[in-house]
Structure formats: structure tokens, C-alpha cells
PASEBA-1860 file (N, C-alpha, C; in nm, 3 decimals):
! residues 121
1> XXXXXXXX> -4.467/1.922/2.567/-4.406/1.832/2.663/-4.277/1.776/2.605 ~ -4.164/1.792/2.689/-4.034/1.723/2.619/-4.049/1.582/2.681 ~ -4.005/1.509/2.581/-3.969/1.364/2.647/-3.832/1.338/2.680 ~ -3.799/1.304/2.761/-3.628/1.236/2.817/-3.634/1.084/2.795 ~ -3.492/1.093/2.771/-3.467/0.892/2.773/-3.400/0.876/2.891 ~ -3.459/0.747/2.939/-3.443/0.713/3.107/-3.325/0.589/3.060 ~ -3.343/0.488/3.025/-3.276/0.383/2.981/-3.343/0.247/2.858 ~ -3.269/0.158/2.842/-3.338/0.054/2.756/-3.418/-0.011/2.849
9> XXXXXXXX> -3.545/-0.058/2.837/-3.669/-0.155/2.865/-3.560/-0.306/2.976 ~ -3.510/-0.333/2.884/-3.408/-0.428/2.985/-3.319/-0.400/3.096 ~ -3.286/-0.304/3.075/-3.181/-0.277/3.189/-3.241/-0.237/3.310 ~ -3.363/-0.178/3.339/-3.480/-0.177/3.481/-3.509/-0.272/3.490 ~ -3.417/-0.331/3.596/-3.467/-0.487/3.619/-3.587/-0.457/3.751 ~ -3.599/-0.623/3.780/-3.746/-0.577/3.839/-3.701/-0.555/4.019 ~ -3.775/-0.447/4.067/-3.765/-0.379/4.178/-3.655/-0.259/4.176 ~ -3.594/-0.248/4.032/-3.494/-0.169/4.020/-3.515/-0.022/3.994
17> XXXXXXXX> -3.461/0.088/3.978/-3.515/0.212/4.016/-3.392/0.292/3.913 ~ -3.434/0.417/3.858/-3.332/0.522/3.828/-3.401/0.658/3.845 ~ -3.312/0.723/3.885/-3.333/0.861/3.934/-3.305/0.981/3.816 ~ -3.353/1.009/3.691/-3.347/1.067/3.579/-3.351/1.257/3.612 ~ -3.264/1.335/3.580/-3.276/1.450/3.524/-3.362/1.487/3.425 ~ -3.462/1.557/3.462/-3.571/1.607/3.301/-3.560/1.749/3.327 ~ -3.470/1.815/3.216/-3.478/1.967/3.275/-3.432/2.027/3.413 ~ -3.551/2.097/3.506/-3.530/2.133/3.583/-3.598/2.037/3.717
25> XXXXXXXX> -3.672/1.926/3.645/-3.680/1.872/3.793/-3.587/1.696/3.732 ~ -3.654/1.641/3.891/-3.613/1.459/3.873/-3.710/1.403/3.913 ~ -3.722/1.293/3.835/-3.838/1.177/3.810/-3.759/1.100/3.827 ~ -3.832/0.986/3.948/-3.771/0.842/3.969/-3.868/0.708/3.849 ~ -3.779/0.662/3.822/-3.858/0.529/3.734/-3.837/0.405/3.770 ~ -3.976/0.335/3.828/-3.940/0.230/3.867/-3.992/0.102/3.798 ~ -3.918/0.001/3.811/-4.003/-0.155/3.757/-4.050/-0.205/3.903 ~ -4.158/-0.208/3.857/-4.237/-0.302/4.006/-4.379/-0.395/3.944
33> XXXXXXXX> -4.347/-0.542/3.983/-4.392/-0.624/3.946/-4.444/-0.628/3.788 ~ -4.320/-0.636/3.740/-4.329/-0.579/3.592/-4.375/-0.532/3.484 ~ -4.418/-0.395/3.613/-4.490/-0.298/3.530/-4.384/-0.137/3.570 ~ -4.401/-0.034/3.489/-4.332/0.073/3.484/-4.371/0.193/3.558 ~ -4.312/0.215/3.640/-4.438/0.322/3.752/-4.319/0.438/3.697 ~ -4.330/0.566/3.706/-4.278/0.731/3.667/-4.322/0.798/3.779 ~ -4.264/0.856/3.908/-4.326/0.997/3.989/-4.194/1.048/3.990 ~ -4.268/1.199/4.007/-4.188/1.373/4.064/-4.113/1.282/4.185
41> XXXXXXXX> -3.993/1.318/4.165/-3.923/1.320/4.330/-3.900/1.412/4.418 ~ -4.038/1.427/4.483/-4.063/1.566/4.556/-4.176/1.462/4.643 ~ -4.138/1.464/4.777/-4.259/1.401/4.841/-4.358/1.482/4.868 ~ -4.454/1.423/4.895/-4.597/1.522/4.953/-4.618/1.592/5.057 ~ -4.532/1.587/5.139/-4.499/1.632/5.309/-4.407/1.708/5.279 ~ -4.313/1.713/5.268/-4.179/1.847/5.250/-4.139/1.864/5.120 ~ -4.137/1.784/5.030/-4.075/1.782/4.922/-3.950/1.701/4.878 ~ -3.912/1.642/5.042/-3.798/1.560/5.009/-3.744/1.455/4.881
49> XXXXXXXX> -3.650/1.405/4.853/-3.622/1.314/4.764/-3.656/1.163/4.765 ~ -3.803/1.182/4.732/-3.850/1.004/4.789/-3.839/0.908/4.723 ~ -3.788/0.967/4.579/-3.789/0.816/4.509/-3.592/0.789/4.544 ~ -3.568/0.858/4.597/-3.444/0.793/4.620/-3.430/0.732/4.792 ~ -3.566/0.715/4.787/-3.605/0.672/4.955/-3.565/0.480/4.934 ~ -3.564/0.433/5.044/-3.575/0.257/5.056/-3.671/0.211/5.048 ~ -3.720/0.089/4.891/-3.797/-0.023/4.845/-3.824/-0.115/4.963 ~ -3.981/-0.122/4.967/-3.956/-0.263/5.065/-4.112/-0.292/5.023
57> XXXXXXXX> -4.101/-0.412/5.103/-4.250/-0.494/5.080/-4.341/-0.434/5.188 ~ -4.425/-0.329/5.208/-4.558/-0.243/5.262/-4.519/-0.377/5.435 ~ -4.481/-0.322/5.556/-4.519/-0.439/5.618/-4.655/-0.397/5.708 ~ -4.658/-0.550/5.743/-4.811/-0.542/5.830/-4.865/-0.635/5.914 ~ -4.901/-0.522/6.025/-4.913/-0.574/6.158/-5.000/-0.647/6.211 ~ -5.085/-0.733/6.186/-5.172/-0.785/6.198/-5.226/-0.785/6.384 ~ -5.376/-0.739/6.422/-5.356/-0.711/6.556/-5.500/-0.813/6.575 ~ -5.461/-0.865/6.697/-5.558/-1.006/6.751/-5.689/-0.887/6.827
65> XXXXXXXX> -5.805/-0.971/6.845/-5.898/-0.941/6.896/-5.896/-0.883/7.036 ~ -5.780/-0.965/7.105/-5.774/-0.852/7.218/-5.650/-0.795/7.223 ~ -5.608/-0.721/7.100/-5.541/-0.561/7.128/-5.422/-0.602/7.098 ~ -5.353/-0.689/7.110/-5.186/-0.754/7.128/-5.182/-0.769/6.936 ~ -5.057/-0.715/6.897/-4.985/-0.726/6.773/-4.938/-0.865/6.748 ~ -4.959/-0.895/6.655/-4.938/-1.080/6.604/-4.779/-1.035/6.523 ~ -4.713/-1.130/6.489/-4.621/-1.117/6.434/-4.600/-1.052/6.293 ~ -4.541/-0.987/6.282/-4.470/-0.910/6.212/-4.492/-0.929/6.029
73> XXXXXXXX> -4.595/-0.920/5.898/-4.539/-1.010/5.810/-4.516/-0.842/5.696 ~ -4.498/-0.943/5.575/-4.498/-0.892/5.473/-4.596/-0.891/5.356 ~ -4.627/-0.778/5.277/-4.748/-0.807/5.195/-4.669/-0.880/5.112 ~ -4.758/-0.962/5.030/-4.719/-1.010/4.854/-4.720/-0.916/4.775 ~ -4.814/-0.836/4.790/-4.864/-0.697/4.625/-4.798/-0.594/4.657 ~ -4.765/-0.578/4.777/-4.767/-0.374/4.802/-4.646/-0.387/4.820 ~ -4.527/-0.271/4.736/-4.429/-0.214/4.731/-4.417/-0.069/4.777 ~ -4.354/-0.060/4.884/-4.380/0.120/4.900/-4.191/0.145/4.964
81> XXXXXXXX> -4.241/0.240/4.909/-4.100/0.359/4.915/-4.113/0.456/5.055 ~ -3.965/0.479/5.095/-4.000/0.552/5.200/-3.925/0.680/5.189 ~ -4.003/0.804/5.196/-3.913/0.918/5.207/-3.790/0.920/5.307 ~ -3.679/1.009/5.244/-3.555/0.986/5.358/-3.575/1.063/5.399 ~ -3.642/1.200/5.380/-3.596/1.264/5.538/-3.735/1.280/5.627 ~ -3.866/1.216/5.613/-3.921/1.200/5.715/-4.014/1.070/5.744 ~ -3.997/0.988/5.594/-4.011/0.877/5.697/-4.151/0.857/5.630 ~ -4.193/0.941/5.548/-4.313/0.917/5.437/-4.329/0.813/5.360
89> XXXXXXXX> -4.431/0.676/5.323/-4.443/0.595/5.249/-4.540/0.599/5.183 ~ -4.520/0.576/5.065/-4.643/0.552/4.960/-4.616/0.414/4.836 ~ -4.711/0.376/4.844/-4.722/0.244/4.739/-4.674/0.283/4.576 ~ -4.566/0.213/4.576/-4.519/0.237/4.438/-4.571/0.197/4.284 ~ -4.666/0.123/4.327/-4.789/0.139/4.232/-4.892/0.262/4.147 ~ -4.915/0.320/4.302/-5.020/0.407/4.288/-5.006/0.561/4.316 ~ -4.905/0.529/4.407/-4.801/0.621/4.457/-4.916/0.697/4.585 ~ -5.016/0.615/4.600/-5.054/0.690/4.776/-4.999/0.643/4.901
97> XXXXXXXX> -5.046/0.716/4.970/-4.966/0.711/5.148/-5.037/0.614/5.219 ~ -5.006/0.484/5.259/-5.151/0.365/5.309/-5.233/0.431/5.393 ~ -5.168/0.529/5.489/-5.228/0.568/5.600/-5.361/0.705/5.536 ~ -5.351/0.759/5.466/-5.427/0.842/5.409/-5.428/0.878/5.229 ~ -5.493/0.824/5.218/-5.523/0.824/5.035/-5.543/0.926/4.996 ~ -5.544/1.037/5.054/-5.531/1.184/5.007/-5.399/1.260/5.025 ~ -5.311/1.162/5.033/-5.169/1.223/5.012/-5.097/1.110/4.915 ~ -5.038/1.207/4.830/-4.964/1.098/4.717/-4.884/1.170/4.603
105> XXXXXXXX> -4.810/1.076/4.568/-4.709/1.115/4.498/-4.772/1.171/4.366 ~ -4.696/1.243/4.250/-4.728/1.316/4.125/-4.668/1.207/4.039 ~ -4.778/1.142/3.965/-4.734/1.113/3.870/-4.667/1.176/3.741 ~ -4.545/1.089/3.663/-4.507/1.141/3.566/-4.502/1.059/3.448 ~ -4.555/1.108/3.335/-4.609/1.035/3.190/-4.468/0.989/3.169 ~ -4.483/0.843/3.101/-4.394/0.716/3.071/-4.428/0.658/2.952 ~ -4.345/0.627/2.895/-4.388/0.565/2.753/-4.262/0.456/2.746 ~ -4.270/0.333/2.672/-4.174/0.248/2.630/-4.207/0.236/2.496
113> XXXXXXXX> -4.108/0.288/2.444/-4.142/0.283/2.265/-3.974/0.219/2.231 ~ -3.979/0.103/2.121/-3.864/0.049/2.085/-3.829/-0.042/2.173 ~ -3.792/-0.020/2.239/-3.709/-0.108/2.388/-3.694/-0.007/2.472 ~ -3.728/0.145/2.439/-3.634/0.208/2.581/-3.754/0.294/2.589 ~ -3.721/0.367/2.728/-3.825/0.422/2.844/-3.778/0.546/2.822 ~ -3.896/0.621/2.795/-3.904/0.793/2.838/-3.977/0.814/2.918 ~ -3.944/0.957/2.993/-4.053/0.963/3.054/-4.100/1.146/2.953 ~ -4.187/1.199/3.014/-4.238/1.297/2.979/-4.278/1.409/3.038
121> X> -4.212/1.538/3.051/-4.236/1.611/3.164/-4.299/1.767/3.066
END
């Protein structure tokens, strides 16, 4: 396994993201709730470029007893990414799809040794 250097431990600030060359593929690295998440940027549906998809807070619809959608909120915990070209989300934690937990992103091995971040492909 080769390891690549992504950047120093400080400079991924938090919710912040880099899109790394390893070889022949790319691994996105993210800080989220300051911890270090590593996936393939290849989504699970086409393959598109998802870690270079848009961060947001998972939203959610909360629906009343009889059928009508309540307003609009945001989670506290869940961070998910959205594929750009179809619109695919998965929790940047865990890297699954909310809607079905049998689709999900590839993790990629991460290490912080010294101050700075590799990942490992």
C-alpha cells in the first residue's frame, strides 16, 4: 500500500475538504466534527465525483400524523455530501446513503502521524 500526503493536521479545518491525487485514483478527505473521514471519489450510483459534491447538514422533514410536512429543519450530527451529477447523498461519517444503507461510499485508510494526514491507497 503506498501512502500519499494530503496536508498538515491543521490546515483541514473543520467541515473543510481536499480532493487528493493517489496514483491513479482521488480520495476526498474530510474534517467533520473533528474527526477525519477518507472515501474513493467515485459514487455508488455512476461513479461520479462525490466528494467534490456540496456539504450540508442531512435535512429533515418531519411529517405530522395526518400526512402534512412540518417545517423544514436541520440535523445537529448528520453531515452528508451530495453527488453532482445525480443528486446522491451519503453521511460523511459513515459514508452511507440515509435512504438505503446498502449503498455507500468506499472507504479509504487515513492515518495522522506528526501533524500531517495520509491517506493510503
Amino acid at each position: 500500500m503506498t501512502e500519499y500526503y494530503v496536508c498538515d493536521d491543521d490546515d483541514l479545518a473543520e467541515m473543510g475538504r481536499l480532493v487528493v491525487e493517489c496514483g491513479d485514483k482521488q480520495v476526498g478527505v474530510f474534517r467533520v466534527q473533528g474527526e477525519i473521514h477518507a472515501w474513493f471519489n467515485r459514487c455508488a450510483h455512476m461513479r461520479g465525483p462525490v466528494c467534490q459534491g456540496r456539504i450540508y447538514r442531512r435535512v429533515l422533514e418531519p411529517v405530522a400524523e395526518d400526512g402534512t410536512v412540518r417545517m423544514m429543519q436541520q440535523s445537529e450530527t448528520e453531515i452528508n455530501i451530495v453527488c453532482p451529477w445525480h443528486g446522491y447523498e451519503y453521511d460523511l461519517k459513515t459514508g452511507r446513503h440515509p435512504g438505503n444503507p446498502r449503498i455507500a461510499l468506499r472507504r479509504a485508510e487515513h492515518v495522522v502521524r506528526e501533524g500531517k494526514i495520509y491517506v493510503r491507497v
